[in-house]
N, C-alpha and C positions, 0 to 999 in steps of 0.2 A: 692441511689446506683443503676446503670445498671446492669441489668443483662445480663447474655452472652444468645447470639442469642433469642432474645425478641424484642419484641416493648415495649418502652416507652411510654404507655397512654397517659401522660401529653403531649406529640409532636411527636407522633404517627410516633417517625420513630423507624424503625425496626434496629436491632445492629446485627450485622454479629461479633465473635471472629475471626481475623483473622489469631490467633493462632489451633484455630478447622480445618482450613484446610491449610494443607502443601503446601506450594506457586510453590515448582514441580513440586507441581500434576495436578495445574492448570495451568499452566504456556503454553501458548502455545510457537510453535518456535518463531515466530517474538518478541516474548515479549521479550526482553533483559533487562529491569529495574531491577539496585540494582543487577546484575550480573557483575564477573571480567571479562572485554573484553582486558584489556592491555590499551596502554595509547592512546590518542586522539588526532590528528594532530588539534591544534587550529586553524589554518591555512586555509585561504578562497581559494582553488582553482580555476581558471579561466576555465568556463564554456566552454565547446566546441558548436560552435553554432545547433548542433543537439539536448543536453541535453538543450538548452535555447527554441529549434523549441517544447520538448515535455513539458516544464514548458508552453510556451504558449500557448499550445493544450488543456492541462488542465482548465487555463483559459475561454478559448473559449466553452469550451465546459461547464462549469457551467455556467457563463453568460447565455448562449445560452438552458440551463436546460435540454439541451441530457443529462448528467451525474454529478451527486451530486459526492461533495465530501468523503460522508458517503458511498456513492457504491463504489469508487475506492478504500476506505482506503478495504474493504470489499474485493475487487478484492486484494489487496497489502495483504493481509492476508491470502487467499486461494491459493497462487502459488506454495506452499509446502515447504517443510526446502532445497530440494537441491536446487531449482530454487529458491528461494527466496536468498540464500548465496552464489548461484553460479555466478550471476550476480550483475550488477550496479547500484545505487539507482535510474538513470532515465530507465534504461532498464527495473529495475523491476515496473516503475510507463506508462512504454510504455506495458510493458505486459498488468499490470490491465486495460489500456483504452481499448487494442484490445480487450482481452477477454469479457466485459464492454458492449462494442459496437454490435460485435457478439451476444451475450445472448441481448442486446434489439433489434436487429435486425436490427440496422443502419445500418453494414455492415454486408458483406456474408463472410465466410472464403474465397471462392474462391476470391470473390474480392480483400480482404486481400493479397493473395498468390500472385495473379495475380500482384498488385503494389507494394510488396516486388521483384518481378523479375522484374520489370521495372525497378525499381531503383539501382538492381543491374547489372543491363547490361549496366547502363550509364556509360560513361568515366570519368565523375566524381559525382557520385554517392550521396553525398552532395555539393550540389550549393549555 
């Protein structure tokens, strides 16, 4: 018979009740699992080529071991409940790499700034 929140000797793994702690209370924002969100468009979207320019960034950039993917889920989790709901799922996956990138020191904020207004002073601003 297991016992609640024990290790089992014989396979020394440890048993958490997960009825002992209210899923609430731990439950951070992003977590949505087993939550009512309303219904789910099944539906594949066509990609606009900027959200494809940051899925490739990401790529590039593990390949390349500037940033794991366990840092950016990391970065995607620390954006907070309104920045993380108030934006788009590649917007919030461009935040984590700036941020990401910053904190290791690839880039400088100012540089950041700097080719955010470059690209927004182009005539067409995605090419």
């Amino acid at each position: 018979m297991q016992r609640r929140n024990s290790i089992d000797p014989q396979v020394g793994v440890h048993y958490i009740d997960a009825d002992d702690y209210p899923r609430d209370e731990m439950r951070a924002y992003h977590d949505l699992g087993g939550t009512p969100a309303g219904p789910i468009d099944p539906h594949e979207h066509e990609l606009q080529l900027w959200e494809k320019r940051v899925e490739a960034l990401l790529v590039l950039l593990n390949r390349r071991k500037i940033l794991r993917m366990d840092e950016n889920r990391r970065g995607l989790e620390s954006l907070g409940n309104e920045t993380y709901f108030g934006v788009s799922y590649a917007e919030r996956r461009m935040l984590s790499v700036s941020n990401n990138l910053i904190l290791k020191g690839v880039i400088t904020v100012e540089e950041l700034a700097a080719k955010i207004a470059e690209i927004e002073s182009r005539a067409d601003p995605l090419p």
